[in-house]
N, C-alpha and C positions, 0 to 999 in steps of 0.2 A: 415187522408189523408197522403199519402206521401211528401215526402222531395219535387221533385218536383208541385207536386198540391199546397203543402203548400207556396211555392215560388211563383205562379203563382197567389194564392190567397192575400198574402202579398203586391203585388204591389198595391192593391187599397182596403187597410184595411186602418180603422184609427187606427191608435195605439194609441190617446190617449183613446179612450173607447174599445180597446176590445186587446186580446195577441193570437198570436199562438205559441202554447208551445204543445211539448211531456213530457207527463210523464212518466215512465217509469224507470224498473228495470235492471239494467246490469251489470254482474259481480258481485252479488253480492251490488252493490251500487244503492240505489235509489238517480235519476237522473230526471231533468229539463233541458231540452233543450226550451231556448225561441227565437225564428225566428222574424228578424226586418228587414225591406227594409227601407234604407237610403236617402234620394236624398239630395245633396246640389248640385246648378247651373247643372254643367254637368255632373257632376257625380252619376249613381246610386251602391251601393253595399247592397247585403246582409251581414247580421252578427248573428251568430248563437253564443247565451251565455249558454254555459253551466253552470250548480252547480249540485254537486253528493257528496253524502255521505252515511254511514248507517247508519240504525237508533240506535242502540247501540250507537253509539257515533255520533249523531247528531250535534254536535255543531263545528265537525272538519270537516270542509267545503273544496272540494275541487272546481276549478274552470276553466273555460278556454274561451275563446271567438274566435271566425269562420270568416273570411270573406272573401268575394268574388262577383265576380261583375256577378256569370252564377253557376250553381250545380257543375259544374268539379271543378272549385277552391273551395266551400265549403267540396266538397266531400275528398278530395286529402289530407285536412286537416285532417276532423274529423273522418275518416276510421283509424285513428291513435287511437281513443277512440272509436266509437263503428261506428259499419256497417250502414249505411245511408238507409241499408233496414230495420234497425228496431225500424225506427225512424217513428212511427205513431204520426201526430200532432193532434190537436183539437183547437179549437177555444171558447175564454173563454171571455164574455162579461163585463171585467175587464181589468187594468193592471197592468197585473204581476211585482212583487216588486224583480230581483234577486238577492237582496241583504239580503234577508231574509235566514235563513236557511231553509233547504230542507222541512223537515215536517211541518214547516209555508205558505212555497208554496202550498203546497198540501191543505193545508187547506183554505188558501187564495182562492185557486181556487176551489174547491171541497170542501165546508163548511159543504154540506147536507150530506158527505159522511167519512169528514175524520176528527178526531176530534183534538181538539187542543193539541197539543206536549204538552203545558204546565201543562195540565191541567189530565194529564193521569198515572195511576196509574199502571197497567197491560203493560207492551212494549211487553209483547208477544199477546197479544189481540191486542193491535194499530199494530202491524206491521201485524199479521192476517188480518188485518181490510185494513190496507195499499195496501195489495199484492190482497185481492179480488179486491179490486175499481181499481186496476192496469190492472189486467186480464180482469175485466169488461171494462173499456175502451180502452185497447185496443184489443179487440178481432176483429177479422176479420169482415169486412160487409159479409151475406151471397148476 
């Protein structure tokens, strides 16, 4: 779903059981985008966390965090790191840890699909492997 469906849907998720997050490859860097709607009293915002790396050098994390209380101010931000249209989310009946590195995301979220960083012997097979599950989820609905 887009940035905003995914905003629209975030207002009445629970975030302790479930995350909307993009996965997704940009520049070269595979990246997590995870979306949270905020309320304390009278204030609501959204905050959009990114973490992006590659997987060659997995463990040198980069990061950044979004927020904004409507899509213009998240948009106005993160159009600075990647274009808001190719930000497909999904909904993951888990919550996302992004403090993890990136290929632990992945796997955290997609267990049945993406195997564990640690435990991988072939980086050209895992990233093979990375980049189909990447294509497969986010391919266009027909």
């Amino acid at each position: 779903m887009n940035l905003n469906k995914a905003m629209d849907y975030a207002r009445h998720a629970d975030f302790n059981k479930e995350s909307i997050v993009c996965l997704c490859k940009w520049q070269n860097n595979y990246c997590v985008f995870s979306l949270d709607y905020l309320q304390e009293e009278s204030e609501n915002w959204f905050n959009i966390e990114y973490v992006g790396s590659k997987l060659i050098d997995a463990y040198s994390v980069e990061g950044e965090s979004y927020s904004g209380e409507g899509i213009q101010e998240l948009t106005d931000d993160i159009i600075e790191h990647i274009s808001p249209d190719n930000l497909n989310f999904q909904i993951y009946q888990t919550k996302v840890d992004t403090s993890l590195i990136v290929p632990a995301i992945y796997h955290q979220l997609l267990p049945d699909f993406i195997p564990d960083y640690e435990r991988v012997d072939d980086i050209s097979f895992y990233r093979h492997q990375v980049d189909r599950t990447l294509n497969l989820i986010n391919r266009p609905a027909n």
